[in-house]
Phi, psi and omega in degrees: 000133203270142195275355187258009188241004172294156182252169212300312190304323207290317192290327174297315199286355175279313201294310206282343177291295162205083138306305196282247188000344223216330291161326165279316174323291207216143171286341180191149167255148183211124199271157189220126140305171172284022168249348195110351224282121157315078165322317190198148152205170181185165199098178188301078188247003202293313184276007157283292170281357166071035139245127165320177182311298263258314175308303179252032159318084192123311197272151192270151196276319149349306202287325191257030166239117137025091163354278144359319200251015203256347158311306165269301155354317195270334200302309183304311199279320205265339152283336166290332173315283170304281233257340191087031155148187202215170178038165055270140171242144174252128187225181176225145186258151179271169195228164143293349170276334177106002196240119193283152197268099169306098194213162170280140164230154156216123225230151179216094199280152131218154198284076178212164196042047175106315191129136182197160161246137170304025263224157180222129195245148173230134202282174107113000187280351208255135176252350190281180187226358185187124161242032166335303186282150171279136193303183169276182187301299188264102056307355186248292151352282181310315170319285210274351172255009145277345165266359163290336173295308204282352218256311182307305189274027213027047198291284180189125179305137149243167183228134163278134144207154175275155170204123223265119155289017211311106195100007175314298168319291156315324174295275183024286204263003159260349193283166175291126154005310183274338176323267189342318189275348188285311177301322161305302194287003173284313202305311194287335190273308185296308157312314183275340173292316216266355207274114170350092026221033184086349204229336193297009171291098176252166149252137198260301162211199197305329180231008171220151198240157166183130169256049334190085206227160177301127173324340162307323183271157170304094159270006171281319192293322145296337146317288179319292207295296197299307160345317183305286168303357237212323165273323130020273194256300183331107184311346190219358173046045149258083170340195176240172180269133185248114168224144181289065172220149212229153189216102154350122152258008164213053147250150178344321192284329166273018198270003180234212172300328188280343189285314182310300172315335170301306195334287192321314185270346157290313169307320166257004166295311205277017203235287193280353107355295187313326173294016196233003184269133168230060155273134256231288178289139161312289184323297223271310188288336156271345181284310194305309215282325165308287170325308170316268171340300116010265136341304241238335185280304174321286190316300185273031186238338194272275203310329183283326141299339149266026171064028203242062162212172178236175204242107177247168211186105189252120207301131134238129165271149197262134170311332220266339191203009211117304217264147163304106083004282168221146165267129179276113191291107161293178190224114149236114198284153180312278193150165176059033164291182176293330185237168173269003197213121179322314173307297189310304199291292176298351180279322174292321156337294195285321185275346156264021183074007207260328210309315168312354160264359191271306177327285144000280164337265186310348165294323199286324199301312185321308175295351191247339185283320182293288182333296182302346191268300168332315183284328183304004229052046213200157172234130156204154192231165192222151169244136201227121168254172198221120205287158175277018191242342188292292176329349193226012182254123172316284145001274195300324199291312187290341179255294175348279172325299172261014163283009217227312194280002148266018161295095191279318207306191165282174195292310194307354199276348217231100170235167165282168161233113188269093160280200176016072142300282209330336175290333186292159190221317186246102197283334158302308200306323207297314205278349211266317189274315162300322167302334189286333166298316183303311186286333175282356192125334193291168155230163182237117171261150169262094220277157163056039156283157196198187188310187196008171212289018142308280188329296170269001160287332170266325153272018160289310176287298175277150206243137193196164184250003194182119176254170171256107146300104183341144172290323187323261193351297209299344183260353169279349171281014191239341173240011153241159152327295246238309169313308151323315179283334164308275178352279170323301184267025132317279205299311161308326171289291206290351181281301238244332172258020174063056160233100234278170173208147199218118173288154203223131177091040171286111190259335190229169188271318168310316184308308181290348174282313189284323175306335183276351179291317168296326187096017160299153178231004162214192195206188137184156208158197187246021167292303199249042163128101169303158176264186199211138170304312214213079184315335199289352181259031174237142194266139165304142206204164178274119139326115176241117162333143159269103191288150166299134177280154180264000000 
């Protein structure tokens, strides 16, 4: 039936269709002129803003948002302007209660009455409470490996890109103070209108940005406006150069975890990085790096599944007397690792997220060596560390466990080691999970402790049997006052919380005097033994727990 031969009933019963489709959608609708001004609005908007349609007819739509979001917000319209729509963007509405109102908007222009934007609101969807700020690196980061997750499961395709503000800093640093901040925030609105629901938006360092947007937007067009504002605003109007690069996040080259994970860790190496490059083009130089990363993820993924590193053991000894107490299990690689260095391979390890197979690995390898030694008859105990980025992976805590409930020797033969703590975020689950080793027999040490309040936030939150004093300290304590005296109140908080300490880097015998002098009760270095593949030429002795000092 031809759509002009419907009868009056038909055309209502279309129309009424679809509003409840149009109304399944959204909570509410709202007509905008090109000042922002409301032309119409209806649906549940009476309880988002406590006014009827009829009511907010005149008022600028601004007006009814959060200071903080309105920047982008205007930013949203006027792209909408342009391209024919806009978001999703998450904004807050202001309330009579003080509790700002959440909602998804998605905008639509069309050329009728003039020109008007469209918008459909949807309440409670927003987890943010303001998205004035841009996220930090890893908030942007995290931002971009959940759209690879949604992009992978074809939730909805995206595009990353980065952007060099290049002199953003020097305009800066001519404008008056409020100038200045009036421009970061047009630059930063204009960036978050462009953004996944408004938020996938970061700043990486001082001139560089990154964004996580629909394959639609125009980012030449974002360029051309910040380019703009920017000259603008410049006191002397050479404004800055905008440079670009963008990455397919559900094209192929991204598709799986490990891809994710390059992502991730190139976004921040190319944020602390990017001065030392003089590839010219962005775009070419972040892909190499990506590529790089890559490989190198590829590489250690290798070397760790095909065992091709070795396991070496290096003696701490109790000061008082000498005698070997335990060995710390080292990493030496075959050759043809991801890095040039046993540091380099875990470190690039622990900052791409990878380090829980490594972890895993080197527990197991440690554990089939204690096995062995037991059937020689021989005792020895070993400490195996474990990264804090390990400590949060659900995974690991769970192949951990259960490499641990095949464990014969005795438990005390098996000790931890906690590296990267600054990493740990959720210090109940992780202390929650370190006890539980604790109950089994482990003992747990806290490696590379040091200065400032981090430091002892952490041994507040976790319960351990032992810290590993940074080598720094210890050596600075062989050349200052002020080294000594650190030295000293380490070892006095941890004497009075029953907790043991093991100086790290004993290079010399006075260094191991003072230390033992202080009340470190155990020491390691290369006074007393570099490490080594082959622990049998050391005499056997009964594996002793690291006991609380008294």
């Amino acid at each position: 039936m031809n759509q002009n031969d419907k009868s009056g009933g038909d055309v209502k019963r279309d129309r009424d269709r679809f509003v409840a489709f149009a109304f399944s959608a959204a909570d509410a609708f709202v007509e905008l002129d090109d000042e922002q001004s409301i032309r119409y609005a209806t649906g549940a908007i009476k309880s988002l803003t406590g006014m009827d349609g009829g009511q907010l007819i005149g008022q600028n739509f601004l007006d009814l948002i959060i200071s903080e979001d309105r920047s982008m917000v205007a930013v949203a319209c006027e792209m909408a302007a342009k391209q024919g729509r806009c978001g999703p963007i998450r904004l807050h509405l202001k309330s009579d209660t003080g509790e700002p109102i959440r909602l998804e908007v998605r905008g639509t222009y069309l050329p009728i009455n003039g020109g008007g934007l469209f918008l459909s609101l949807n309440h409670g969807v927003s987890t943010q409470t303001s998205v004035a700020e841009l996220m930090d690196k890893d908030g942007f980061a995290e931002a971009a490996k959940e759209a690879i997750n949604s992009a992978r499961l074809g939730d909805r395709p995206a595009m990353m890109t980065m952007l060099d503000l290049d002199g953003l800093s020097s305009v800066m640093e001519r404008m008056e103070a409020g100038d200045a901040d009036e421009l970061m925030s047009d630059i930063s609105a204009n960036i978050q209108a462009r953004a996944i629901a408004g938020e996938s938006a970061g700043r990486l360092d001082k001139d560089l940005f990154g964004v996580v947007h629909d394959p639609s937007v125009d980012i030449s067009d974002l360029e051309k406006t910040i380019s703009s504002r920017a000259q603008e605003a410049d006191p002397e109007g050479e404004g800055i150069t905008v440079h670009t690069a963008s990455v397919d996040l559900g094209s192929e080259e991204l598709s799986d975890f490990d891809d994710a994970k390059a992502l991730l860790y190139t976004i921040n190496k190319f944020s602390e990085q990017r001065s030392k490059f003089t590839i010219k083009d962005l775009q070419d130089g972040y892909k190499m790096m990506l590529e790089d990363t890559r490989e190198k993820i590829l590489t250690f993924k290798s070397t760790v599944t095909n065992g091709e590193f070795k396991v070496f053991y290096q003696p701490v000894v109790e000061l008082s007397n000498r005698d070997v107490h335990h060995y710390e299990a080292l990493v030496r690689l075959n050759g043809g690792g991801p890095e040039d260095s046993p540091f380099r391979f875990i470190t690039f390890a622990e900052d791409a997220g990878i380090i829980s197979d490594f972890d895993l690995s080197m527990c197991g390898r440690v554990m089939r060596f204690l096995d062995s030694v037991e059937k020689q008859g021989r005792e020895i105990s070993v400490a195996v560390n474990i990264s804090g980025r390990s400590l949060e992976t659900p995974i690991f805590l769970d192949k951990l466990t259960q490499l641990l409930s095949h464990f014969k020797p005795p438990r005390d033969w098996l000790q931890f080691e906690v590296t990267e703590s600054a990493t740990i975020h959720d210090l109940e689950g992780t202390r929650n999970f370190l006890n539980s080793l604790r109950s089994l027999g482990h003992k747990v040490c806290l490696d590379d402790f040091g200065s400032g309040a981090a430091a002892f936030q952490y041994l507040r939150a976790l319960d351990v049997d032992c810290v590993k004093i940074d080598g720094v300290y210890v050596q600075e304590a062989q050349q200052s006052a002020k080294g000594k005296a650190f030295m000293r109140s380490i070892a006095s908080l941890c004497r009075d919380l029953g907790i043991s300490t093991v100086g790290e880097q004993v290079e010399t015998d006075s260094s191991a005097e003072f230390l033992r002098e202080i009340g470190v009760r155990y020491g390691q270095g290369y006074l007393f033994g570099k490490p080594t593949k082959d622990v049998t030429g050391w005499r056997p002795r009964t594996a002793k727990s690291i006991q609380a000092a008294q």
